[in-house]
C-alpha positions in Angstrom: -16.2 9.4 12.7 -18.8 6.7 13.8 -17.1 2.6 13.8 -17.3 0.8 10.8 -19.3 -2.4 11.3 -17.4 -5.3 11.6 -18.0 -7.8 8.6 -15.7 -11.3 9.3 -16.6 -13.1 12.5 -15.4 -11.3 15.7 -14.2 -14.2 17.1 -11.0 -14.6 15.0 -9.5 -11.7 16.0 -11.1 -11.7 19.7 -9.3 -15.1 20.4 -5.6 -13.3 18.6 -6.4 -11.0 21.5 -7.1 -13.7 24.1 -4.2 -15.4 23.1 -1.8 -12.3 23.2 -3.4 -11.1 26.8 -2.4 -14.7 28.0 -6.3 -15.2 28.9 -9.1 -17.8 28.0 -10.4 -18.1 24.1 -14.1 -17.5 25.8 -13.7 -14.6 28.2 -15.7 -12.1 27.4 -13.1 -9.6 28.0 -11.4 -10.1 24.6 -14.2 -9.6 22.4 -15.1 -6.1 24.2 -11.8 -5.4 23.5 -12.1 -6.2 20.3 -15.1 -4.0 19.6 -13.6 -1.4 21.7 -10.1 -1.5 19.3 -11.8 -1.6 16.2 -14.1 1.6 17.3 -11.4 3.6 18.9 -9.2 3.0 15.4 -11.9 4.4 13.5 -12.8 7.0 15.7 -9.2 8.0 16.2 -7.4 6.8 13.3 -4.1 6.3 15.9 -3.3 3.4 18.2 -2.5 4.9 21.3 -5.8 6.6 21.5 -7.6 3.0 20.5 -5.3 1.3 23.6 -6.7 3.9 26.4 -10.0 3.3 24.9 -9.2 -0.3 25.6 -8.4 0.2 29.0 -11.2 2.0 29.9 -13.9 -0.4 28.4 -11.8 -3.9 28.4 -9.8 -3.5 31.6 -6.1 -2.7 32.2 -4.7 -6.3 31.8 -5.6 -6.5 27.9 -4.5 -3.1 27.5 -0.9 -3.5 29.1 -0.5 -6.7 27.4 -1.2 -5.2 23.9 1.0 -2.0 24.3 3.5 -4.5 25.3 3.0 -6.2 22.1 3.4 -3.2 20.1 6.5 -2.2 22.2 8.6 -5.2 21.6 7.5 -6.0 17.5 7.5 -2.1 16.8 11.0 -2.0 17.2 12.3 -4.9 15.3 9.8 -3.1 12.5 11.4 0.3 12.9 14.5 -0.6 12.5 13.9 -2.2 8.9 14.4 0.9 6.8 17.8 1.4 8.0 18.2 -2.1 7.1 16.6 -1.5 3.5 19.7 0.6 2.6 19.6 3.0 -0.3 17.3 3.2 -2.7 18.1 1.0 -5.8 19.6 3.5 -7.9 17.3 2.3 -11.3 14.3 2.4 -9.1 15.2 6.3 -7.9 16.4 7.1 -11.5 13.0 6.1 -13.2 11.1 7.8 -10.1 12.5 11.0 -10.9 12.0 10.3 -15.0 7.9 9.8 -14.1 7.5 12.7 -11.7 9.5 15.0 -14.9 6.4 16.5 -16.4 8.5 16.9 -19.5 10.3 13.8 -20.0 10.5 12.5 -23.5 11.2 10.0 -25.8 14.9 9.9 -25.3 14.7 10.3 -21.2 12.8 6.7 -21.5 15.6 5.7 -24.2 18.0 6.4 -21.9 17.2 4.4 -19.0 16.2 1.3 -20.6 19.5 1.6 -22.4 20.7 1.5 -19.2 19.6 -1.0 -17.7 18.8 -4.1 -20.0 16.2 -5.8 -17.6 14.2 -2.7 -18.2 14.5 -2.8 -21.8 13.3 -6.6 -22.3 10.1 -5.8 -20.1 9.5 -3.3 -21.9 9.7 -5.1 -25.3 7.9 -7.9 -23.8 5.1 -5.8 -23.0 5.0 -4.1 -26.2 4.4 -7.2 -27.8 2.5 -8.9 -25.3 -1.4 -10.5 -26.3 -2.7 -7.0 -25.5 -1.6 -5.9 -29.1 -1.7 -6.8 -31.9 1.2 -6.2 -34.7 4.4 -7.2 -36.3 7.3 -8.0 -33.5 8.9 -4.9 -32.5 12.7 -5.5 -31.7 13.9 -2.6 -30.3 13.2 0.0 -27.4 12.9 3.2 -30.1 10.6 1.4 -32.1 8.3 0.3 -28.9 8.6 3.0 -27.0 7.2 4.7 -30.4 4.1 2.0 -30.7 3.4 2.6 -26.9 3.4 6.2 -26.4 5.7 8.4 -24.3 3.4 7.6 -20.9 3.2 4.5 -21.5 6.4 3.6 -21.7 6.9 5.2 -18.8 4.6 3.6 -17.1 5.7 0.2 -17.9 9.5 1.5 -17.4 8.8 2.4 -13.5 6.9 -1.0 -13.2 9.7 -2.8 -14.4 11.9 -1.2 -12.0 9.8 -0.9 -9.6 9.5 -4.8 -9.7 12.5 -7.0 -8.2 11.7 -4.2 -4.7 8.2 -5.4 -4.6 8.0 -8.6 -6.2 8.0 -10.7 -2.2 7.9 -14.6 -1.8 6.1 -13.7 1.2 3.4 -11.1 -0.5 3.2 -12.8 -3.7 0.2 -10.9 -5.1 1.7 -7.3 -3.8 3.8 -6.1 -6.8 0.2 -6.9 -8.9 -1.7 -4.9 -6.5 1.0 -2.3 -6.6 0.6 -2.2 -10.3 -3.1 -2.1 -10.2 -3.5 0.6 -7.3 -0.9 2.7 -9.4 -3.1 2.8 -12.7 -6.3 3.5 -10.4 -4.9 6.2 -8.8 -3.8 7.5 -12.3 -7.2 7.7 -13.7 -8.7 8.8 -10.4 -6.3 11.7 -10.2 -7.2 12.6 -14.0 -10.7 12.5 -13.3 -10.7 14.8 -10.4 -8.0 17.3 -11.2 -6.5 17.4 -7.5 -4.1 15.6 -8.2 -1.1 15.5 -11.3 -1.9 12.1 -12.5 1.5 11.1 -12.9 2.3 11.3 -9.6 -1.0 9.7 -9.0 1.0 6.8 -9.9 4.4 6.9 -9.0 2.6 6.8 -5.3 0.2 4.0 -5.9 3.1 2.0 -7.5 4.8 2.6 -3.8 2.4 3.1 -1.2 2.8 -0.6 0.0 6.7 -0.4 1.3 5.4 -0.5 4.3 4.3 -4.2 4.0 7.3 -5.2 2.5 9.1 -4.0 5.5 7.1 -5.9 7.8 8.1 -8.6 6.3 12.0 -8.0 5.9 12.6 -8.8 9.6 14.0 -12.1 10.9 11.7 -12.4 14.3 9.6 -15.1 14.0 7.2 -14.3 16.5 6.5 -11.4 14.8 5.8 -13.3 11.3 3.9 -15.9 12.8 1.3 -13.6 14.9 1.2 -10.9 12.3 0.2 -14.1 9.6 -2.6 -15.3 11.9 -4.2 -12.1 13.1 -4.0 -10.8 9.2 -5.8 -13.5 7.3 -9.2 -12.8 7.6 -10.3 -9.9 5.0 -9.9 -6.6 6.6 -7.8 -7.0 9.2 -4.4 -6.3 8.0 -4.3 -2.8 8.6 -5.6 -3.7 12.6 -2.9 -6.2 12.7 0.0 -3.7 12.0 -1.3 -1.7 14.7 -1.8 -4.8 17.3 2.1 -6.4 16.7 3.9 -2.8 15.9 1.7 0.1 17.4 1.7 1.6 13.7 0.4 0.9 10.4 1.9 0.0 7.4 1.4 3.3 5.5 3.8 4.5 8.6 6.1 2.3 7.9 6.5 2.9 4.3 6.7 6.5 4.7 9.8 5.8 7.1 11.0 3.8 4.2 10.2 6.6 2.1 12.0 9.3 4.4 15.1 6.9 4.6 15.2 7.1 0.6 15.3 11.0 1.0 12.0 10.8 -1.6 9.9 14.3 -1.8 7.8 15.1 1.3 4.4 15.0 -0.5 4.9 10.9 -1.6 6.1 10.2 2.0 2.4 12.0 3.6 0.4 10.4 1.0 2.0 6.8 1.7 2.1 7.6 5.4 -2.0 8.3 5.4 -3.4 6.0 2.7 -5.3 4.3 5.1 -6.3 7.4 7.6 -6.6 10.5 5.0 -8.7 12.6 6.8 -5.4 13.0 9.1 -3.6 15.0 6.1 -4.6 17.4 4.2 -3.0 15.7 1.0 -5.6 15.2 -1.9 -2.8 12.0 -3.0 -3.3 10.4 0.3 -7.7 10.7 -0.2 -6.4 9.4 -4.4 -4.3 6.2 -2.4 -7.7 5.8 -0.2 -9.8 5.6 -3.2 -7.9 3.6 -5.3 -7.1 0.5 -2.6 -11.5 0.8 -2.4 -11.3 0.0 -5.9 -8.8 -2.5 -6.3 -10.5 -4.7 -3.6 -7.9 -4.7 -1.2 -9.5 -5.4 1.4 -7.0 -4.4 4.0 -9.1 -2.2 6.3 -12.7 -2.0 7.5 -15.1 -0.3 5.4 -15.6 3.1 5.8 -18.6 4.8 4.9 -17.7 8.5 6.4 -13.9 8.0 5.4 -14.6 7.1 2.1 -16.8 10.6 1.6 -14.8 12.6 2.9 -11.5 11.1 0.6 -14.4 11.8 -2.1 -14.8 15.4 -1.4 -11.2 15.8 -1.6 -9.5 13.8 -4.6 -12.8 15.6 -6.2 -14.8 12.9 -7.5 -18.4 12.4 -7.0 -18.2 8.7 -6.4 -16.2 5.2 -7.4 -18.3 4.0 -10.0 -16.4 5.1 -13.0 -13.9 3.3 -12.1 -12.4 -0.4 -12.4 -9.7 -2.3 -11.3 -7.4 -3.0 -14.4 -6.2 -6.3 -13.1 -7.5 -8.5 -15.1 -6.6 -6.5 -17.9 -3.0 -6.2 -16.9 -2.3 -9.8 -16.1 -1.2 -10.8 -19.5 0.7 -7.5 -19.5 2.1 -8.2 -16.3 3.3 -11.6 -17.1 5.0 -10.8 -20.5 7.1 -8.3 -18.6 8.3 -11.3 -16.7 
């Protein structure tokens, strides 16, 4: 694949890498580097390939400096998913309900009955601004109104919720929400992929970023913060402070949950699909493109061949449901 051009001003990340090679803002050297990285991730789509790039075009001293930046953050960040623990058993328990293709009425009854958290969001959102109708005041009665998918929908959310609502990523657990409904209509559009798995994945493909945040090195935090807030350059700075990106990490997380193979290699290669051969990975792809992210570079060969594979002839179909979701999103509190 050819590299994407670059469109927020080199120098911010150029001087991150200065700064991290221990050599001057202006030396030329870290902005060849920084054309070099970004080339050799797109071309490669892994991190040790981009870092021998690097070397060869940059010179040794960035290169070292960098894998020795990856080195020392990449494992404080590998050893978060053993830290994460088990899987919240509501979260697992409404995971399995969505990916039941048969799961009914009283399968949704029974885990809001549950869990009483589950059951108010779901009320809430049943009669949040987005309808309009008498109160509803009970989770037979709304889970009625809304539908069997839905309710599960909302149910999973809800869950989902408390795991990805982050101080430190306050807009994720939105995203997560809106990626999740994206991927849901992409999937249905293009028949590759069963819908509602569609969005069980988007609703979790971001674990990753969580666990780069649920470490307490704050070099790490700091460095990750500066060389991440310009648009597109989160997924580079994963790779610059852990050697990996954040769809890696969340599959670890994934893998540590004991969650079924085919969510872990979507999450793993949302970023990189043309590395698997998973249609949901190419649906996760799609749907961050949609949602406005803006996480990664653009892509114009990545994003035609993720095309070609989820089975759609293009993006312009579809929306991101954010706006429409925010007054859903706050009702369900």
């Amino acid at each position: 694949m050819t590299a994407p051009s670059c469109p927020v001003p080199g120098d911010v990340l150029a001087r991150e890498i200065a700064r991290e090679a221990g050599i001057p803002d202006d030396d030329p050297r870290a902005a060849r580097a920084l054309d070099v990285l970004l080339a050799g991730l797109s071309e490669h789509g892994r991190y040790p390939e981009a870092l021998a790039a690097i070397e060869a075009g940059a010179g040794p001293d960035i290169a070292r400096a960098l894998r020795q930046l990856a080195a020392r953050f990449g494992d404080v960040a590998a050893a978060v998913p053993r830290r994460l623990g088990a899987c919240p058993a509501v979260v697992f328990r409404t995971l399995s309900l969505l990916r039941t293709p048969n799961a009914g009425f009283h399968d949704i009854e029974k885990v809001c009955n549950c869990d009483p958290v589950i059951a108010a969001s779901l009320l809430r959102y049943a009669n949040s601004a987005l309808f309009s109708h008498a109160p509803i005041r009970g989770v037979a009665p709304a889970i009625a109104y809304l539908g069997v998918e839905d309710s599960k929908r909302v149910v999973l959310s809800a869950a989902a919720k408390p795991m990805l609502a982050s101080a430190a990523l306050p807009q994720l657990w939105e995203h997560s929400v809106d990626v999740a409904v994206i991927a849901e209509q992409i999937a249905s559009a293009g028949h590759a992929v069963d819908p509602s798995e569609a969005f069980v994945a988007g609703l979790i493909h971001d674990m990753g970023r969580i666990a780069l945040h649920l470490h307490d090195v704050d070099a790490l935090a700091n460095a990750h913060r500066r060389f991440s807030a310009s648009p597109y350059c989160a997924v580079a700075a994963d790779y610059v402070f852990t050697g990996a990106d954040h769809g890696e990490m969340g599959a670890a997380v994934l893998s540590h949950w004991n969650l079924p193979p085919e969510l872990l290699e979507a999450v793993r290669h949302h970023h990189r699909p043309e590395q698997h051969a998973s249609p949901l990975a190419s649906v996760l792809y799609l749907a961050e493109e949609v949602s406005h992210s803006l996480e990664d570079f653009p892509h114009p060969a990545r994003l035609a061949a993720a095309l070609r594979t989820a089975k759609v002839p293009s993006l312009n179909m579809f929306t991101s449901d954010l706006r429409r979701l925010g007054a859903a999103l706050a009702m369900m509190g």
